[in-house]
C-alpha positions as CSV (number, residue, x, y, z in Angstrom):
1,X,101.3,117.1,60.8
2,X,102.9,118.3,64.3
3,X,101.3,118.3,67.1
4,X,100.2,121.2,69.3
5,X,104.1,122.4,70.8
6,X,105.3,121.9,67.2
7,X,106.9,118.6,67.3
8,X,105.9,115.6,65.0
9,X,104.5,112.1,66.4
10,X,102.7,109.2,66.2
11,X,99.6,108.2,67.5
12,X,100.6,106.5,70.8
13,X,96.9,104.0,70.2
14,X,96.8,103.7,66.9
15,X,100.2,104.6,65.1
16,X,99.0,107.3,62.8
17,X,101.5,109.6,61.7
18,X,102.0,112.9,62.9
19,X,98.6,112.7,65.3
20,X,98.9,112.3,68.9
21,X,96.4,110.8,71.5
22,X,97.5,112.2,74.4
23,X,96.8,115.8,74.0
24,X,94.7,118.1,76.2
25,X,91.2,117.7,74.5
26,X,90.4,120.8,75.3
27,X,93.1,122.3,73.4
28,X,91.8,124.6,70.4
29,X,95.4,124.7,68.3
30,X,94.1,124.0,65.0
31,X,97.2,122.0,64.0
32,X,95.9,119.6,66.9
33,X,93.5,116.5,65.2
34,X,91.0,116.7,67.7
35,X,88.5,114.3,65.8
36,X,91.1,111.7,65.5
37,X,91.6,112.0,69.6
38,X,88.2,112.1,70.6
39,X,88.0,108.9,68.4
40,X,90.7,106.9,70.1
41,X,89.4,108.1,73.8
42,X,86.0,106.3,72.5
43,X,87.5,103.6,71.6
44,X,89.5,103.2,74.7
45,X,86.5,104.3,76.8
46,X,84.4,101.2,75.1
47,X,87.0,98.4,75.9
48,X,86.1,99.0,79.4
49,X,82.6,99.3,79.1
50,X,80.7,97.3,82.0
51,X,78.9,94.7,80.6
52,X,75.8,94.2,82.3
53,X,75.1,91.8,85.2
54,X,73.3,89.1,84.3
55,X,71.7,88.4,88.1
56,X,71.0,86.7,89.8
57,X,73.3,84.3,87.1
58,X,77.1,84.9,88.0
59,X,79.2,83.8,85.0
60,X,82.8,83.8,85.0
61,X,86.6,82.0,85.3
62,X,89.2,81.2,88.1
63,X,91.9,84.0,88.1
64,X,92.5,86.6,86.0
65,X,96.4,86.6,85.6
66,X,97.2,84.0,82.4
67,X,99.6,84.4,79.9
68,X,97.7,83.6,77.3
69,X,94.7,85.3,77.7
70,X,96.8,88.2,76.5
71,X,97.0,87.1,73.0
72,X,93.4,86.5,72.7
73,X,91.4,88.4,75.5
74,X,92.6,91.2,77.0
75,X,93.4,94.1,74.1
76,X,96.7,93.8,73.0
77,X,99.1,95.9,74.7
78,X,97.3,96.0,78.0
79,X,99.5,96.6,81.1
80,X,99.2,93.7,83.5
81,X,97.8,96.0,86.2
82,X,95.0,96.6,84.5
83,X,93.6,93.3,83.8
84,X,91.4,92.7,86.4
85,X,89.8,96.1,85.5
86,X,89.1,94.3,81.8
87,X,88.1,91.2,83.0
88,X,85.8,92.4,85.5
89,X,84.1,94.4,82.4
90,X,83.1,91.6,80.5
91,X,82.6,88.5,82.9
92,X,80.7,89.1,85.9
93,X,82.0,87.0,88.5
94,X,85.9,86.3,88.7
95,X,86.9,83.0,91.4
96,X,89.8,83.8,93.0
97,X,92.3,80.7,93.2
98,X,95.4,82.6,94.7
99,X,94.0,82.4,98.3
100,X,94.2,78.7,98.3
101,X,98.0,79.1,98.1
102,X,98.3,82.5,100.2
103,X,96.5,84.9,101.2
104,X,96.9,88.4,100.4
105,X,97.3,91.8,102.2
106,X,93.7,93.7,103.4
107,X,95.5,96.7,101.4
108,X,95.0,94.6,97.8
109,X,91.7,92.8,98.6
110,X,90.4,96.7,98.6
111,X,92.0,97.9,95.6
112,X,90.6,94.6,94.2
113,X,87.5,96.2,95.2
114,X,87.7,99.3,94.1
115,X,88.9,98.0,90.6
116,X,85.9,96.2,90.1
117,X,82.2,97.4,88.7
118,X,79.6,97.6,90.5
119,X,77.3,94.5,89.8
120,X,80.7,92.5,89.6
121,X,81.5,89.4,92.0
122,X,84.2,87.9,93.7
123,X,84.2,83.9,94.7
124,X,87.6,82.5,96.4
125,X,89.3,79.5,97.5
126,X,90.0,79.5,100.9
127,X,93.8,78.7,102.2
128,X,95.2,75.2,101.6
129,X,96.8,75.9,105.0
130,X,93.4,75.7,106.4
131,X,91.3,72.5,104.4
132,X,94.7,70.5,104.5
133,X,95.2,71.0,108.3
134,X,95.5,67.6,110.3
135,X,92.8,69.0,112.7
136,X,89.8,70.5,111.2
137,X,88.3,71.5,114.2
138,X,91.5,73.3,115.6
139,X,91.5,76.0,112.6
140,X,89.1,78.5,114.3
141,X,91.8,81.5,114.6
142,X,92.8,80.4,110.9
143,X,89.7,80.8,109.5
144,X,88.8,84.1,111.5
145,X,92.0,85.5,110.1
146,X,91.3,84.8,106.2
147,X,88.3,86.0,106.7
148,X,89.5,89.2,108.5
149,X,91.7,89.9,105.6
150,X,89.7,88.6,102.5
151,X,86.4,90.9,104.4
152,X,88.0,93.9,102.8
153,X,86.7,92.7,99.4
154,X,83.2,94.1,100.6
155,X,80.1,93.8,98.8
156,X,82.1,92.0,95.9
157,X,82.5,89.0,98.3
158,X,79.8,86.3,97.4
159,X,81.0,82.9,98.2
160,X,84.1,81.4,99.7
161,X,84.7,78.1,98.5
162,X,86.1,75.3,100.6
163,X,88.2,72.8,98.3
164,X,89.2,69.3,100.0
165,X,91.2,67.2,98.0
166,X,91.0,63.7,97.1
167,X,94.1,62.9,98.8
168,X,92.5,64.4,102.0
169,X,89.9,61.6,103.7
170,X,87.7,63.4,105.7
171,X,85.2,61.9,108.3
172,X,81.7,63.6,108.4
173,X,81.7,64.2,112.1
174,X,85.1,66.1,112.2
175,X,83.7,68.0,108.9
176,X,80.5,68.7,110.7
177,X,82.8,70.2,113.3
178,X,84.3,72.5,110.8
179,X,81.6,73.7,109.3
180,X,80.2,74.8,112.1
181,X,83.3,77.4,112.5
182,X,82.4,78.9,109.3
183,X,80.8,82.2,109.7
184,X,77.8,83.3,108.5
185,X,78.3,87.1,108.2
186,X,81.1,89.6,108.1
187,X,80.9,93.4,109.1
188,X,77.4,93.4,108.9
189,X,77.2,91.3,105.6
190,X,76.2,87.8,104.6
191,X,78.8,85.6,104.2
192,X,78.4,81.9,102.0
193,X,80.1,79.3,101.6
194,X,80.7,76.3,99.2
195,X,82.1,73.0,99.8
196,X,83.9,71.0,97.1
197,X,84.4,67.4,98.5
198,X,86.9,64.9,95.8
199,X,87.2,62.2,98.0
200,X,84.4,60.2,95.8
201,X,84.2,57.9,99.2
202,X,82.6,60.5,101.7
203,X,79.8,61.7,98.8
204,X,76.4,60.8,99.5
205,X,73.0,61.0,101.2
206,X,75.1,61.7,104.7
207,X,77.2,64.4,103.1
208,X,74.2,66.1,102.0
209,X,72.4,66.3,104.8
210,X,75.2,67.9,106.3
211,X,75.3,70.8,104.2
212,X,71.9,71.6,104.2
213,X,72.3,71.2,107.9
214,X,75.0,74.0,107.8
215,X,73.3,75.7,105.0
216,X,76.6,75.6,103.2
217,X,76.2,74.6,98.7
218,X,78.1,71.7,97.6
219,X,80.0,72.2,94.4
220,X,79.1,70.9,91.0
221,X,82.0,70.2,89.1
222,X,81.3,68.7,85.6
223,X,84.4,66.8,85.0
224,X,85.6,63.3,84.6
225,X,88.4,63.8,87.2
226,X,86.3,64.5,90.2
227,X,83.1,63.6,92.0
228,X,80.0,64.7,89.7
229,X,77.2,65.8,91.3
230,X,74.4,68.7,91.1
231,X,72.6,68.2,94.4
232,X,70.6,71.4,95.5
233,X,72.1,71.9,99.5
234,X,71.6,75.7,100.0
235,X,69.8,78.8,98.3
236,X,72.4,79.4,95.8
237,X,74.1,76.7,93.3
238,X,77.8,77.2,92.4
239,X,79.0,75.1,89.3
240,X,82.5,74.8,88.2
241,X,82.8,73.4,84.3
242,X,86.1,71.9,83.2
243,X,85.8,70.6,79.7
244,X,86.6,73.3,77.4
245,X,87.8,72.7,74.7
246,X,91.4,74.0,72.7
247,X,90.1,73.5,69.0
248,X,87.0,75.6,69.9
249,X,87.4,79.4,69.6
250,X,84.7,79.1,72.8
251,X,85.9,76.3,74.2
252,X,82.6,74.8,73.9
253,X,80.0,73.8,70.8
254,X,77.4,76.5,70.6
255,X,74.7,73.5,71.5
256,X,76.7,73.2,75.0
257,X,76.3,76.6,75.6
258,X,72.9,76.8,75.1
259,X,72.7,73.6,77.4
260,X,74.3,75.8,79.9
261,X,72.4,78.4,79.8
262,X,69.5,76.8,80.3
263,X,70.4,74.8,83.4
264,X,71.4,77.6,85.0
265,X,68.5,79.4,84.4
266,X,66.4,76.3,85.6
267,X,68.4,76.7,89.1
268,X,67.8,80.4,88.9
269,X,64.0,79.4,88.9
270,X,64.4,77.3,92.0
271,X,64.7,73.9,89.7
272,X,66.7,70.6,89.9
273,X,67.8,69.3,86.9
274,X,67.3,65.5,86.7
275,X,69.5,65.4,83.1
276,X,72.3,66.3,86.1
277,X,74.3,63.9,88.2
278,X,72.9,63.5,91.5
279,X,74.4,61.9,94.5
280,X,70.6,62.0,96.3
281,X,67.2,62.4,95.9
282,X,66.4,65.1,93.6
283,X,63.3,66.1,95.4
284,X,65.2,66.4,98.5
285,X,64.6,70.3,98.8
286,X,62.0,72.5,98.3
287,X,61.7,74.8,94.9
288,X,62.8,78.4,95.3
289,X,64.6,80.8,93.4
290,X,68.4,81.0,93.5
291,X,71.4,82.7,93.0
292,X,73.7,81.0,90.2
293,X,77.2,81.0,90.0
294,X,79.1,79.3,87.3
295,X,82.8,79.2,86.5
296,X,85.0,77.7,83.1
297,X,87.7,76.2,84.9
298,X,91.3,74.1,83.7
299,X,90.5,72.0,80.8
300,X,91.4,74.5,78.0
301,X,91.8,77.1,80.0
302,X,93.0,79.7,77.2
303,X,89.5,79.4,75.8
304,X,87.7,79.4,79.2
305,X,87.1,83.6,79.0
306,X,85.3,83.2,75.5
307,X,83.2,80.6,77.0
308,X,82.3,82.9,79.3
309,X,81.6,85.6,77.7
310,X,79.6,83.2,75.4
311,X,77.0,82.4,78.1
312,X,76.7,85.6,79.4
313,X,75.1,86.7,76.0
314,X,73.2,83.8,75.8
315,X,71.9,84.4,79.0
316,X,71.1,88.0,78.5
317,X,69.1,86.9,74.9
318,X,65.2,85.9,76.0
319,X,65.3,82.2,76.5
């Protein structure tokens, strides 16, 4: 077969001899194999299809740039620039872990944007610069330029979350101090925040209070490694879960998932999960729906996408 200005090729999707993908579809040569095009734009088409949000359940993993994730989630032969476009079309929330070793340029936090779904959500780490300063209370013009910058992001902005290290012993008045720097809105929008506290000493009753105070979620991370607990401190609950698994195609049994997907519809409804860790009382706060964001994070991090994809259909199945 030759293709519409006479010369012979291959199909540049699919390999087939003598048919090419990249003609005019419009074009009414009849050498040209217009069924076999119209079939490879459909199949291109549906690799990028947007899955639907599940809100007010954010589900999703840190980053989107990882070597191999390319030989078992994004479509082979993928250009690297257009990852983010994939991986915002079948997770629905990606954290961004980049920012807590540099920020980047206003410039690529809007073609971020731009690259992204409507219905899709950013989370990020703020700057290391900034939760590993020597004086909390002294990063004011830090924080009001990462959050300059990382504003471009829009409407995909939920949550900025605020890691501090277990290295990093941190008294509750100077945090208190910080916390009240963080702002509350950008360019008209609401701004959150999430605080993710390692240093097992400073967790407890005192901690909590604080956040509520501030309004600000403490992170759950369900790992061994780090402090483990699910306390409710603001009207959204962000979850990090690091132990996937490498001899699991999801990462995770299917009777973990399904675990998963119904504590985090519980939080949706407002509830507190006593099979959780708790550092508190677990009728500390009132009942009311929330937002829900949940990341697969480290562990077997080449399976964390499938896991995530794996909740987001449970979670879009009736419970």
């Amino acid at each position: 077969m030759a293709c519409w200005n006479g010369r012979s090729a291959d199909c540049r999707q699919c390999g087939r001899p003598g048919a090419r993908a990249d003609m005019d579809p419009a074009c009414t040569t009849p050498r040209y194999d217009r069924d076999h095009a119209r079939s490879v734009f459909r199949r291109m088409s549906d690799l990028f299809a947007t899955r639907a949000a599940t809100s007010p359940i954010h589900v999703g993993v840190g980053g989107w740039t990882y070597a191999p994730w390319r030989s078992n989630f994004y479509p082979a032969g993928l250009v690297q620039r257009r990852e983010l476009e994939y991986a915002s079309r079948q997770l629905t929330a990606i954290e961004i872990n980049g920012t807590y070793y540099g920020t980047q340029s206003p410039a690529t936090y809007a073609k971020w944007r731009d690259g992204t779904p409507e219905g899709f959500v950013f989370t990020a780490k703020a700057p290391k610069r900034i939760v590993g300063a020597r004086r909390l209370a002294g990063t004011g013009h830090q924080i009001e330029d990462f959050v300059g910058g990382i504003a471009e992001l829009g409407h995909r902005l939920a949550v900025l979350s605020w890691q501090f290290d277990r290295t990093r012993r941190l008294d509750l008045a100077e945090l208190d101090d910080f916390l009240a720097l963080l702002p509350h809105a950008v360019r008209g929008r609401r701004l959150r925040h999430a605080l993710e506290i390692r240093d097992p000493d400073v967790v407890g009753e005192d901690l909590l209070a604080l956040a509520r105070r501030h309004g600000v979620a403490t992170v759950f991370t369900d790992s061994d490694e780090h402090p483990s607990f699910a306390d409710l401190t603001a009207d959204f609950v962000y979850a990090r879960l690091m132990r996937s698994q490498a001899e699991r195609a999801t990462g995770y049994a299917p009777q973990a998932l399904d675990r998963w997907a119904a504590l985090a519809r519980a939080w949706a409804r407002g509830e507190d999960p006593d099979a959780l860790p708790h550092a508190g009382r677990s009728d500390a706060v009132p009942a009311k729906e929330r937002e829900v964001f949940v990341f697969f994070i480290s562990a077997a991090k080449e399976r964390n996408p499938a896991a995530a994809m794996a909740l987001i259909e449970r979670l879009g199945s009736p419970a």
